[in-house]
C-alpha positions as CSV (number, residue, x, y, z in Angstrom):
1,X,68.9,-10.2,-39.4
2,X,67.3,-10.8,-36.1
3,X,68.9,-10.4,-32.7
4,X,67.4,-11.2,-29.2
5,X,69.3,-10.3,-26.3
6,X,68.3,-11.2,-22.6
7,X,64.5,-10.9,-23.4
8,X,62.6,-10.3,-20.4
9,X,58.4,-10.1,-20.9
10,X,55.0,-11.1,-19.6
11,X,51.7,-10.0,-18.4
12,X,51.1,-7.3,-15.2
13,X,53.2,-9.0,-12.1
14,X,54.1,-12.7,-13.9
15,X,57.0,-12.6,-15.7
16,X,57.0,-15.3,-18.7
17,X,60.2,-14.5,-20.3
18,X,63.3,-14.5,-18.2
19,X,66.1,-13.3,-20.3
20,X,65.8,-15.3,-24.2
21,X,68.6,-14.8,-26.6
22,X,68.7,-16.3,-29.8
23,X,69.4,-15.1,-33.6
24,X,67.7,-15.1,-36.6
25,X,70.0,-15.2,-39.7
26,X,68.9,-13.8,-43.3
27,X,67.9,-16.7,-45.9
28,X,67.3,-19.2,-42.2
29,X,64.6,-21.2,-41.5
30,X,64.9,-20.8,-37.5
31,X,62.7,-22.7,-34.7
32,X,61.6,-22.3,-31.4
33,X,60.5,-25.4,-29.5
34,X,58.8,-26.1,-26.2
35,X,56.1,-27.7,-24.4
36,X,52.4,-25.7,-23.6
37,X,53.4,-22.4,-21.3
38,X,56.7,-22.4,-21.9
39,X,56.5,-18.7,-23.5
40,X,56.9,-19.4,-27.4
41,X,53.8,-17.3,-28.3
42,X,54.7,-14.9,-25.8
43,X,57.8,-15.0,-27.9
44,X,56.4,-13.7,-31.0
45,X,53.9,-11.5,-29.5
46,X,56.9,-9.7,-27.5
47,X,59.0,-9.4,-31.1
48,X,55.7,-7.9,-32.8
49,X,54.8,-5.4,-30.6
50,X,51.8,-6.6,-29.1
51,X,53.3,-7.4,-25.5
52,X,55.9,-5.0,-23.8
53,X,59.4,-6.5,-23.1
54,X,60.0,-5.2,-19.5
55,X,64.2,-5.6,-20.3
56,X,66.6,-6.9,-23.0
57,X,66.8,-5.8,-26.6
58,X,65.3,-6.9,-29.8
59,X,67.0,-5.4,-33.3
60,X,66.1,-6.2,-37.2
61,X,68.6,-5.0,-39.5
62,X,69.9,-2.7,-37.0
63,X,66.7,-1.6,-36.2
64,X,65.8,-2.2,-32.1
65,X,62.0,-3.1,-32.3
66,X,61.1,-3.0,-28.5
67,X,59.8,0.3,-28.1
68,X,58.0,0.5,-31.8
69,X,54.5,-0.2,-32.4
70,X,52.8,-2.9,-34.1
71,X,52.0,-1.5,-37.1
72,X,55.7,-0.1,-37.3
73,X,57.4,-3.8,-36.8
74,X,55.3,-4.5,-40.3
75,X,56.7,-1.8,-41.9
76,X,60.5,-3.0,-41.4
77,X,59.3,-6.0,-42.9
78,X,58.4,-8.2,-39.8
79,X,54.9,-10.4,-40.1
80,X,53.1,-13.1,-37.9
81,X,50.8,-15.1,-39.5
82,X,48.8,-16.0,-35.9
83,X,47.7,-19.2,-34.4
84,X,44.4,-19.9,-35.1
85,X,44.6,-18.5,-38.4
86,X,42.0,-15.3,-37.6
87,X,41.0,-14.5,-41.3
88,X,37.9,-12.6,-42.0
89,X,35.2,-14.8,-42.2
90,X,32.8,-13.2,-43.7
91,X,34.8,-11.4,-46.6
92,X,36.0,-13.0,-49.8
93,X,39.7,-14.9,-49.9
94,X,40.3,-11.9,-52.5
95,X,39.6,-9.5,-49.7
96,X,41.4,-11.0,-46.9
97,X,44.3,-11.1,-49.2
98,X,44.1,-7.5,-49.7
99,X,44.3,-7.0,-46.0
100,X,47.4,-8.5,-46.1
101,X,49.1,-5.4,-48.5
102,X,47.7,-2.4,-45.8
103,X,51.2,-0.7,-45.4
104,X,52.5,1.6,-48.1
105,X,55.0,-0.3,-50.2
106,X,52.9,-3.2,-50.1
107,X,49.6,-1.1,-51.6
108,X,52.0,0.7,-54.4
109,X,53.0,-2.8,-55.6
110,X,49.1,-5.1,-54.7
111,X,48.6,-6.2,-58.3
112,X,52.2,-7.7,-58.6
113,X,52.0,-9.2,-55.4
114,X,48.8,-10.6,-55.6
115,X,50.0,-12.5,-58.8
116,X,53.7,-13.8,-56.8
117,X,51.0,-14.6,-54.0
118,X,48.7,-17.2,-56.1
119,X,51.8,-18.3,-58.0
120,X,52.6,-20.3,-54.9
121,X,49.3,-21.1,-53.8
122,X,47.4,-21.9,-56.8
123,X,44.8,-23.7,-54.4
124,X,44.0,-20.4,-53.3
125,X,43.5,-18.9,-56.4
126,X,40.5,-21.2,-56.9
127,X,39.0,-20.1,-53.7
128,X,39.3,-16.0,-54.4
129,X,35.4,-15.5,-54.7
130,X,34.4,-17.6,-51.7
131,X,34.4,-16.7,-48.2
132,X,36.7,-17.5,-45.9
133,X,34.2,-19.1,-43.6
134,X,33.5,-21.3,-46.3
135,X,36.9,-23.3,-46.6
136,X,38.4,-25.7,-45.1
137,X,41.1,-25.7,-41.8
138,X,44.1,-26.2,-44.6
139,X,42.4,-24.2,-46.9
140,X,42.1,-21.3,-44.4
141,X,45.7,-21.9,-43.1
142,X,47.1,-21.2,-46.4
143,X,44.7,-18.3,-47.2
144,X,46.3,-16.8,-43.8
145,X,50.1,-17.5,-45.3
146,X,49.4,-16.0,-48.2
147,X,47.8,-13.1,-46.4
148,X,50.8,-12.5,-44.6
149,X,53.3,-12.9,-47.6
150,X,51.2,-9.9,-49.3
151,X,53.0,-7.4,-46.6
152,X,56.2,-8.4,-48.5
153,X,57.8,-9.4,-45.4
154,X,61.0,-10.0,-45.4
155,X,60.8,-12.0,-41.9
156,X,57.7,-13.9,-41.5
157,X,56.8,-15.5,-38.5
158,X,54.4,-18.5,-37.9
159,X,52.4,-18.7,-34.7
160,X,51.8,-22.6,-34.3
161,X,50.8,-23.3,-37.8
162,X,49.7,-27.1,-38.7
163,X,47.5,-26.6,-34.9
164,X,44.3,-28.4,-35.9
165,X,45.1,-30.1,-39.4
166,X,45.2,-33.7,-40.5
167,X,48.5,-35.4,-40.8
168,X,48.7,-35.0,-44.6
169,X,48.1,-31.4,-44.1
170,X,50.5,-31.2,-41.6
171,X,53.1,-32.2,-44.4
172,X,51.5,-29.9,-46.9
173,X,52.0,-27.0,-44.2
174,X,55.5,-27.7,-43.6
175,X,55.9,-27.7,-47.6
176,X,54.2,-24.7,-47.9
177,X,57.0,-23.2,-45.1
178,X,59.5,-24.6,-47.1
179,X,58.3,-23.0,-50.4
180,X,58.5,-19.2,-48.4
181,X,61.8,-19.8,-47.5
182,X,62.8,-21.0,-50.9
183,X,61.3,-17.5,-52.2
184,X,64.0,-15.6,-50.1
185,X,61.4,-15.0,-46.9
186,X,63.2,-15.6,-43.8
187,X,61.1,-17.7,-41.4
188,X,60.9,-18.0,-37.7
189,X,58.6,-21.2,-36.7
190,X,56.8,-21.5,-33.6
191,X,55.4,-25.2,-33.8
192,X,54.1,-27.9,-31.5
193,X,55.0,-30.7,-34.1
194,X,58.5,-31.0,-33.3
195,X,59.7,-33.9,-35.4
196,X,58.9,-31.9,-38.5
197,X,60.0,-29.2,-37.3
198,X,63.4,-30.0,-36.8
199,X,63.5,-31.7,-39.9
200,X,62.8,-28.4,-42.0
201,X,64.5,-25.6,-39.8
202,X,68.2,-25.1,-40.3
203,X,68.6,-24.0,-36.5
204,X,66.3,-24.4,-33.5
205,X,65.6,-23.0,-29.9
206,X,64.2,-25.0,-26.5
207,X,62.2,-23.1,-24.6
208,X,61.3,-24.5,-21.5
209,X,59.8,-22.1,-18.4
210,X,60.3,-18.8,-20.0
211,X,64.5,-20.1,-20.6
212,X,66.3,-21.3,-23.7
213,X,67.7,-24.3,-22.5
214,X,69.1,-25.8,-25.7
215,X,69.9,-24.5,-28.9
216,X,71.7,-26.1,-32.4
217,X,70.8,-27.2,-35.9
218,X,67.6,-29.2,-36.5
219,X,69.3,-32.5,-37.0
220,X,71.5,-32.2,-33.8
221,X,68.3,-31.7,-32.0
222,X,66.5,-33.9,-33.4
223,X,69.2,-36.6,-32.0
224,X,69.6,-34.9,-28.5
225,X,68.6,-37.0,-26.0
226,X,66.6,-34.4,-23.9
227,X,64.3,-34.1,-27.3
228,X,63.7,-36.9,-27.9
229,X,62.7,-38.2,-24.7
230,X,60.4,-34.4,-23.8
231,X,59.1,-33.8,-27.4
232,X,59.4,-37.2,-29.4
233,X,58.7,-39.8,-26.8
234,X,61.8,-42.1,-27.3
């Protein structure tokens, strides 16, 4: 579904990026890994559109997505629910969520969606009159999912998404993630938590200083030794 070839991005002079590969595979749950500044977000951004890759190739379906706008990666079916969540405060749940179906195929079919959407968060569904500023950090992470599920993606992409919750909303998050992929949405999963991480995603990525370094399923990593002494602290 998703191919990455030799990636090469960053910001005026400092290159961040120096030459990624890695695949995404329809029906996958698919992580990348890595401590702070090692270029995961940079990652994403460069795969939505919103930084430039300077060289390499990215393709969806067949489709190279390098040279497209944002607003054109969303309508193959690519969405990043961001770090930090960045809802509209001050409008309603019900009205973020409708920000969430802005391109064309995801207006024609709002009403259908919307129902699919609150079918898996039925916590949301409670909230749909209050505003956003007015939940809770889990309750605003999962207004932000379901924001991003009303594009109908059919890749979605989380940006760091359990930064900032509890530990037993860190476990609801990663069932929540679970729940998506169960739906038929594949999932690429940028997170600092990497125990659970690795434990939910069927293949992962290390990036360390702009590099994959290591790649396999979850469990293999989760027993590498370079993991677990980096990232788990055995």
């Amino acid at each position: 579904m998703l191919q990455v070839r030799d990636l090469h991005a960053g910001y005026g002079k400092s290159e961040v990026l120096r030459g990624i590969s890695f695949d995404v595979k329809r029906g996958e749950i698919v992580t990348i890994v890595g401590a702070n500044g090692a270029g995961k977000t940079t990652t994403l951004r460069t795969l939505c559109g919103i930084v430039r890759a300077t060289a390499g190739s990215i393709d969806f379906d067949g489709a190279p997505l390098a040279e497209r706008q944002p607003h054109e990666i969303v309508e193959l079916g690519v969405t990043m629910i961001p770090e930090g969540r960045q809802l509209f405060p001050f409008l309603t749940v019900e009205e973020n969520l409708r920000m969430g179906s802005f391109k064309k195929s995801a207006r024609d079919s709002h009403a259908q969606r919307l129902d699919d959407v609150l079918m898996l968060f039925p916590k949301v569904k409670e909230r749909l009159k209050q505003l956003a500023v007015s939940l809770s950090g889990g309750e605003q992470q999962m207004v932000a999912i379901a924001r991003g599920m009303m594009a109908g993606p059919r890749l979605l992409i989380f940006d760091e998404p359990s930064l900032g919750l509890s530990p037993l909303l860190v476990e609801q998050m990663f069932e929540i993630v679970r729940k998506v992929a169960d739906q038929g949405t594949t999932v690429l999963l940028v997170e600092q938590n990497v125990f659970h991480t690795l434990q939910l995603a069927d293949r992962g990525y290390v990036l360390e200083n702009g590099e994959v370094v290591l790649s396999g399923t979850g469990k293999e990593l989760l027993v590498n030794p370079h993991i677990r002494k980096a990232y788990l602290g055995h």
